[in-house]
C-alpha positions as CSV (number, residue, x, y, z in Angstrom):
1,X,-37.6,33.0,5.1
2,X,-34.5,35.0,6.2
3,X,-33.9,36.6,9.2
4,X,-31.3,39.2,10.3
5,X,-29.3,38.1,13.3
6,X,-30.0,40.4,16.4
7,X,-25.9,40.7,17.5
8,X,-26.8,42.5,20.9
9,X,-29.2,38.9,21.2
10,X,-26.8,36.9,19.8
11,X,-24.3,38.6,22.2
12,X,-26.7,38.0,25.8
13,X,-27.2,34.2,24.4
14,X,-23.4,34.0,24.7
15,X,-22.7,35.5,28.1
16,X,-25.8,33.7,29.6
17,X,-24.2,30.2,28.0
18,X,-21.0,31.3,29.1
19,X,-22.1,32.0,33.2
20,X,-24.0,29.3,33.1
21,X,-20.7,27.1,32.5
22,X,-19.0,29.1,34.9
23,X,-15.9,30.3,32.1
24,X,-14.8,33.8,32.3
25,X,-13.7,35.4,28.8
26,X,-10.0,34.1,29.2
27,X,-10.6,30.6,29.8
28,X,-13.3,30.6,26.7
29,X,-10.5,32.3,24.6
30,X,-8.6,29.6,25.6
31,X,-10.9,26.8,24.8
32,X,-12.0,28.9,21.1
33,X,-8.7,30.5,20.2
34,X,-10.6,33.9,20.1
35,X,-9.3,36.8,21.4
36,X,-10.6,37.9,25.1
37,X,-11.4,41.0,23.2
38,X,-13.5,39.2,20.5
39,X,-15.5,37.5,22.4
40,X,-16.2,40.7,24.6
41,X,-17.0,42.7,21.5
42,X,-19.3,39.3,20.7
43,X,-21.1,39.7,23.6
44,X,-21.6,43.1,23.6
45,X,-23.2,42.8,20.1
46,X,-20.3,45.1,18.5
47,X,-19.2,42.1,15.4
48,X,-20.8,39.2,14.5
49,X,-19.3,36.0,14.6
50,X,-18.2,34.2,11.5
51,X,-19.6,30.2,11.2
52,X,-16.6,29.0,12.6
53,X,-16.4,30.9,15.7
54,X,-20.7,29.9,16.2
55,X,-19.4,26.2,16.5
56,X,-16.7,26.7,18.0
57,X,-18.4,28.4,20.7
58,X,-21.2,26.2,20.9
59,X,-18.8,23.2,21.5
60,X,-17.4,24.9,24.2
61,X,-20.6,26.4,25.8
62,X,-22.3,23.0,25.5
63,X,-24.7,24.4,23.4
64,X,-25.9,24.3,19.7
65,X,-25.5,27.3,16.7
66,X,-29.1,27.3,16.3
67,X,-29.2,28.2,20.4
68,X,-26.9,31.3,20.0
69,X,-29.1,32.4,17.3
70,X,-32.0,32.0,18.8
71,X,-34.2,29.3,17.7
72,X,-35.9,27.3,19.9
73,X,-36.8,23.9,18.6
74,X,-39.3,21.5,20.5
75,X,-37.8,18.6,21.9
76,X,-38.3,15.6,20.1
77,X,-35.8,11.7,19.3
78,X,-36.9,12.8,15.8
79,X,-36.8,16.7,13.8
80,X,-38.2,17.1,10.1
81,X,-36.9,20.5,8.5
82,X,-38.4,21.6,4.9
83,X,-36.7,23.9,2.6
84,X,-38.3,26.6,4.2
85,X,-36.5,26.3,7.3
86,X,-35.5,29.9,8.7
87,X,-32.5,31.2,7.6
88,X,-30.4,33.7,9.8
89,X,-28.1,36.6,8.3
90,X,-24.7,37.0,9.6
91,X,-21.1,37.9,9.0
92,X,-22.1,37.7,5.3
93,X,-23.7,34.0,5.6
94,X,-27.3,32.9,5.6
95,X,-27.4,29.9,7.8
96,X,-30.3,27.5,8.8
97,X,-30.0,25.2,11.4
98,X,-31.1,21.4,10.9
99,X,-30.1,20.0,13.9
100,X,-33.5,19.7,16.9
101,X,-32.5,16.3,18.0
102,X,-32.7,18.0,21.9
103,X,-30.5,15.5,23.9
104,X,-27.5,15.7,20.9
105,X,-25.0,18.0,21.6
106,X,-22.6,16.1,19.3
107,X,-23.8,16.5,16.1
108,X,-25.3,19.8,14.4
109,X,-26.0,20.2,10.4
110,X,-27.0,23.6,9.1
111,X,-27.4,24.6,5.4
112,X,-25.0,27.8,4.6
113,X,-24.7,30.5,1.9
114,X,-21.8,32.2,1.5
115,X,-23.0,35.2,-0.2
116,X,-20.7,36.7,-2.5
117,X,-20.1,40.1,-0.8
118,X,-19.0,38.2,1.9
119,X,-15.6,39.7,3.8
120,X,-13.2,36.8,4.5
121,X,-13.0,35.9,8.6
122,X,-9.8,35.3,10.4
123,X,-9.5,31.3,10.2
124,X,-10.8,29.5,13.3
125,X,-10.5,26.4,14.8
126,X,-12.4,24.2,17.2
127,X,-12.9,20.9,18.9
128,X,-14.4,18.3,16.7
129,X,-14.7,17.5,13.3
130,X,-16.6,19.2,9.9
131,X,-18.0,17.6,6.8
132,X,-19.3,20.0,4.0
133,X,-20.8,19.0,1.2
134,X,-20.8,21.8,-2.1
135,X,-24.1,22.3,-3.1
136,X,-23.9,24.9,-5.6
137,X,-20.9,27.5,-6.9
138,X,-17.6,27.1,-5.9
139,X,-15.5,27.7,-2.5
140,X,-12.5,27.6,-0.8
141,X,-11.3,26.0,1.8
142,X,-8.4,27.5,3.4
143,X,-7.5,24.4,5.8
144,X,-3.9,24.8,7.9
145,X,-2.6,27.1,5.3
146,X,-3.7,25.3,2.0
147,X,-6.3,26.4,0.2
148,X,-8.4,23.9,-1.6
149,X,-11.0,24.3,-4.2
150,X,-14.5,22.6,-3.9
151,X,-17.1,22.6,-6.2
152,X,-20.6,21.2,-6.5
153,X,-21.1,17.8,-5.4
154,X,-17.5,18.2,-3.5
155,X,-17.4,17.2,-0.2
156,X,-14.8,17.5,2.3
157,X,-14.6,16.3,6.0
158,X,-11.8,17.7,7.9
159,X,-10.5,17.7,12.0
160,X,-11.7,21.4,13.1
161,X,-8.8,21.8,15.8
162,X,-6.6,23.1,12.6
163,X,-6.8,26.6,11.5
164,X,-9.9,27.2,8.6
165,X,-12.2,28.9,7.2
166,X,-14.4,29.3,3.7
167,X,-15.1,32.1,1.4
168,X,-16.2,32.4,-2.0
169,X,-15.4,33.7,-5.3
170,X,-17.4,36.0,-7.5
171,X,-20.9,34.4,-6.9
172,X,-22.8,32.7,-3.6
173,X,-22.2,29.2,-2.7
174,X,-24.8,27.1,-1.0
175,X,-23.5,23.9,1.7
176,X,-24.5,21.8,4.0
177,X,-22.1,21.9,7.0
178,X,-22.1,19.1,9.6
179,X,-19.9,19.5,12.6
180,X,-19.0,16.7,14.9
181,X,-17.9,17.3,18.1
182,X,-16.2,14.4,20.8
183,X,-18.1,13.8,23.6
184,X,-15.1,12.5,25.2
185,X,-13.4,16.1,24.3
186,X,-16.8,18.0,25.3
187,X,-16.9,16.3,28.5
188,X,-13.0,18.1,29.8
189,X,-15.0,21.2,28.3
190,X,-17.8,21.2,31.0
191,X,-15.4,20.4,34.1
């Protein structure tokens, strides 16, 4: 099952996360490396944001990328998720969250395409860590100004406060992207 990501939802999830932490747009482009004027056309549901800029964010916000998008998983020590899971459409990615642990705010997984007609994102970068592991088809991984190849069965686990970001070549490539965040690091984020 696919979904289309609602931006103008997407966008009120992100204001509503961002008053509740009490950040105003320059101190969250501060925290993200995003423009003031990004984020404002985020919230406003005028572009979507690419994968990097959803975790980003979420670290900062103290919330999860399955939150900004919109799902709301039950709470539970212990979350099952089928092939089947839901998979939201954005920036040229199809995404499904498997992270529902509700008291974890440190780790998140989510399954990714990259489709193929995919534009390539400014690169991003973000508190924590990523590990991806290559599924099927072939990426790059633009990391601090190097690209590197993966393939399937690659994996790669990289710190996320350096410039990145992924795109594929002539064909969709599918992932599984888990990003790490310090609770040490997201604890300065909430003060």
């Amino acid at each position: 099952m696919t979904a289309n990501v609602d931006l103008e939802v997407v966008g009120q999830r992100l204001r509503a996360a961002r008053d509740r932490r009490g950040l105003t747009l320059a101190q969250l482009a501060n925290l993200t490396g995003l423009t003031k004027a990004h984020l404002s056309r985020l919230e406003s549901g005028e572009r979507q944001a690419s994968i990097g800029a959803l975790v980003g964010l979420s670290s900062a916000l103290g919330t999860k990328v399955s939150a900004l998008l919109g799902e709301d998983v039950a709470a539970s020590p212990l979350t099952t998720y089928t092939p089947d899971v839901p998979r939201h459409r954005a920036n040229g990615l199809e995404i499904a969250s498997c992270s529902g642990f509700h008291d974890s705010h440190i780790l998140e997984a989510m399954r990714v395409t990259i489709r193929a007609d995919r534009r390539p994102s400014a690169p991003v970068q973000h508190i924590g860590e990523e590990w991806l592991y290559i599924q099927r088809g072939t990426i790059d991984l633009e990391y601090d100004g190097t690209v590197y190849e993966l393939a399937t069965d690659d994996a790669v686990h990289f710190d996320a406060n350096r410039p990145h970001r992924l795109t594929t070549r002539d064909v969709s490539a599918e992932l599984l992207l888990v990003s790490a965040k310090s609770p040490t690091k997201l604890a300065q984020i909430h003060h």
